[in-house]
N, C-alpha and C positions, 0 to 999 in steps of 0.2 A: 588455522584459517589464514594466516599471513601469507605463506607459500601460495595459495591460491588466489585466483582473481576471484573476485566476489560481485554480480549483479543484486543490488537493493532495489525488491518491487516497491514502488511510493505509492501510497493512496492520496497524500497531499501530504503539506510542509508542517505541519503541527504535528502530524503523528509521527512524520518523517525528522527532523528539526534535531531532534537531540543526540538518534542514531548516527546520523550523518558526522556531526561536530565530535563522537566519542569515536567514528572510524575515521576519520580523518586525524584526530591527532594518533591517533596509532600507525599513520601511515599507510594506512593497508590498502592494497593495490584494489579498487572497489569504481563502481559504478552507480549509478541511481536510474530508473527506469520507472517511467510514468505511461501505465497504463491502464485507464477508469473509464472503459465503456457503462458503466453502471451509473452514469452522472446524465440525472434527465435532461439539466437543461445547460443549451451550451456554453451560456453564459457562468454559468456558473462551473463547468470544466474550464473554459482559460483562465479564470482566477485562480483556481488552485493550481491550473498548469504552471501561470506566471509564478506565483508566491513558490513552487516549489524548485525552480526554474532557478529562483534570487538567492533558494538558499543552499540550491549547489555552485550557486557561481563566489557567494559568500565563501564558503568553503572549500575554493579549489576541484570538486570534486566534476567530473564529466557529468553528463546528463542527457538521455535521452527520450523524446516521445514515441510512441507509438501513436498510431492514428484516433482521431475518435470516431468509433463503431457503438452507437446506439443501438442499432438496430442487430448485431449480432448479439449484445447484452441481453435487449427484449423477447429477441427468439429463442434465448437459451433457457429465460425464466418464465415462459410462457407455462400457463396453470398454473403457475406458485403465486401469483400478487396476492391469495387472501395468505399464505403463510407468515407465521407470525416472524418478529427481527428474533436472529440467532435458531431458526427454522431452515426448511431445506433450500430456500429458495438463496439463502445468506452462504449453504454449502456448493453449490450450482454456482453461484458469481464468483466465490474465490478461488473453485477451481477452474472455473474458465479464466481468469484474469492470470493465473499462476500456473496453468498449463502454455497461456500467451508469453509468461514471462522464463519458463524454462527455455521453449523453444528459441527463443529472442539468446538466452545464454549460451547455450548450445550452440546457434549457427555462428555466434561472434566469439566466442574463443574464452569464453566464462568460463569455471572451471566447477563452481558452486554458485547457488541464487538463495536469494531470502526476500521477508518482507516485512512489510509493518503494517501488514490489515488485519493482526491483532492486536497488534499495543494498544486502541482504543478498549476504555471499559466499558463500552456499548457490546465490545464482541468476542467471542468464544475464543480464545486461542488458540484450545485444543479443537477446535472443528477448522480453523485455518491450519495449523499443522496437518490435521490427518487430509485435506484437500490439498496442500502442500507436497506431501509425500506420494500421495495419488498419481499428482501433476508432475509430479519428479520424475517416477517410479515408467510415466508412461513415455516421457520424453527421454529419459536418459542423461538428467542431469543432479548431481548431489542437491540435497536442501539443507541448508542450514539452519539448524532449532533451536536459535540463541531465542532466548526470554527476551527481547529489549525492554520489556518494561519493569525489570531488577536492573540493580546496579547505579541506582540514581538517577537512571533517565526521565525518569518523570519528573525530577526537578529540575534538571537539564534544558528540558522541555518546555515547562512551566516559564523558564525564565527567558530560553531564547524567545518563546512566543513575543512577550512584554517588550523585551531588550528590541526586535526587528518587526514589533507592531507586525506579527504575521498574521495574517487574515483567519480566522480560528471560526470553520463553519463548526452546527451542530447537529448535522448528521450526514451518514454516510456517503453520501449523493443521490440514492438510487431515490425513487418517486417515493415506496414504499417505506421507505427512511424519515423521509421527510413528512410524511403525514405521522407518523407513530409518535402518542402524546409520550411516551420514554425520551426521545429525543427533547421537545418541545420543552419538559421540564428540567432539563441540562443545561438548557440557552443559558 
């Protein structure tokens, strides 16, 4: 992976937080890209915007937004809101947000992309990979299938959280996130 430029899709600074700090001392020529149409309310997307904004500027690392599009989110998971979390409606959002994030690597000169909308244990890994490779496979751009949550990132994590008082929601963003008592009992 070194030899290549690397775009990181961020869902927010917590789950993002410790990848970031373990590619950054490795030097690797890398990116951060923030894009969460899936966040209902918008208040609550430029917090995570900004928290995750602070901790690539912490880290040297570039950063960039994509717009916020609710309403493309909505349209894509329209008939899924009774679907349970880690159901189709969780496979729909990540590969629309990772089909967004190939093409974004693609036009700017990325070479491979990745993410971290499964390092939370709320969600599937293996259903974010294979939406991942989906999202690859249709853009034309590598995906990268590092684990980030081996290798000690979780402690990583755990600590930058505390250490940069990161704002640590508990759940996904999406409306359907937020009502699910799974979430609720994680607070």
């Amino acid at each position: 992976m070194s030899e290549n430029k690397l775009l990181l899709l961020s869902c927010c600074a917590p789950c993002s937080c410790g990848v970031i700090q373990k590619l950054a001392e490795r030097h690797l020529r890398f990116a951060v890209l923030f894009y969460n149409p899936n966040i209902d309310q918008e208040s609550e997307y430029k917090k995570r915007l900004a928290e995750n904004k602070r901790v690539c500027e912490r880290f040297g690392v570039p950063f960039e937004a994509l717009p916020y599009e609710p309403e493309v989110w909505r349209r894509a998971v329209k008939g899924l809101e009774r679907e349970p979390e880690r159901g189709k409606r969780c496979s729909v959002c990540f590969e629309l947000r990772l089909r967004r994030a190939a093409r974004y690597a693609k036009e700017h000169g990325f070479t491979v992309f990745s993410s971290v909308l499964g390092i939370s244990r709320h969600k599937d890994l293996s259903q974010v990979n294979e939406a991942a490779l989906r999202a690859a496979q249709k853009e034309g751009v590598e995906y990268d299938l590092t684990n980030w949550r081996k290798g000690g990132t979780e402690q990583l994590r755990s600590a930058l959280i505390k250490e940069m008082q990161i704002y640590n929601q508990n759940y996904c963003g999406c409306i359907y996130s937020r009502q699910t008592e799974q979430y609720e009992k994680s607070a």
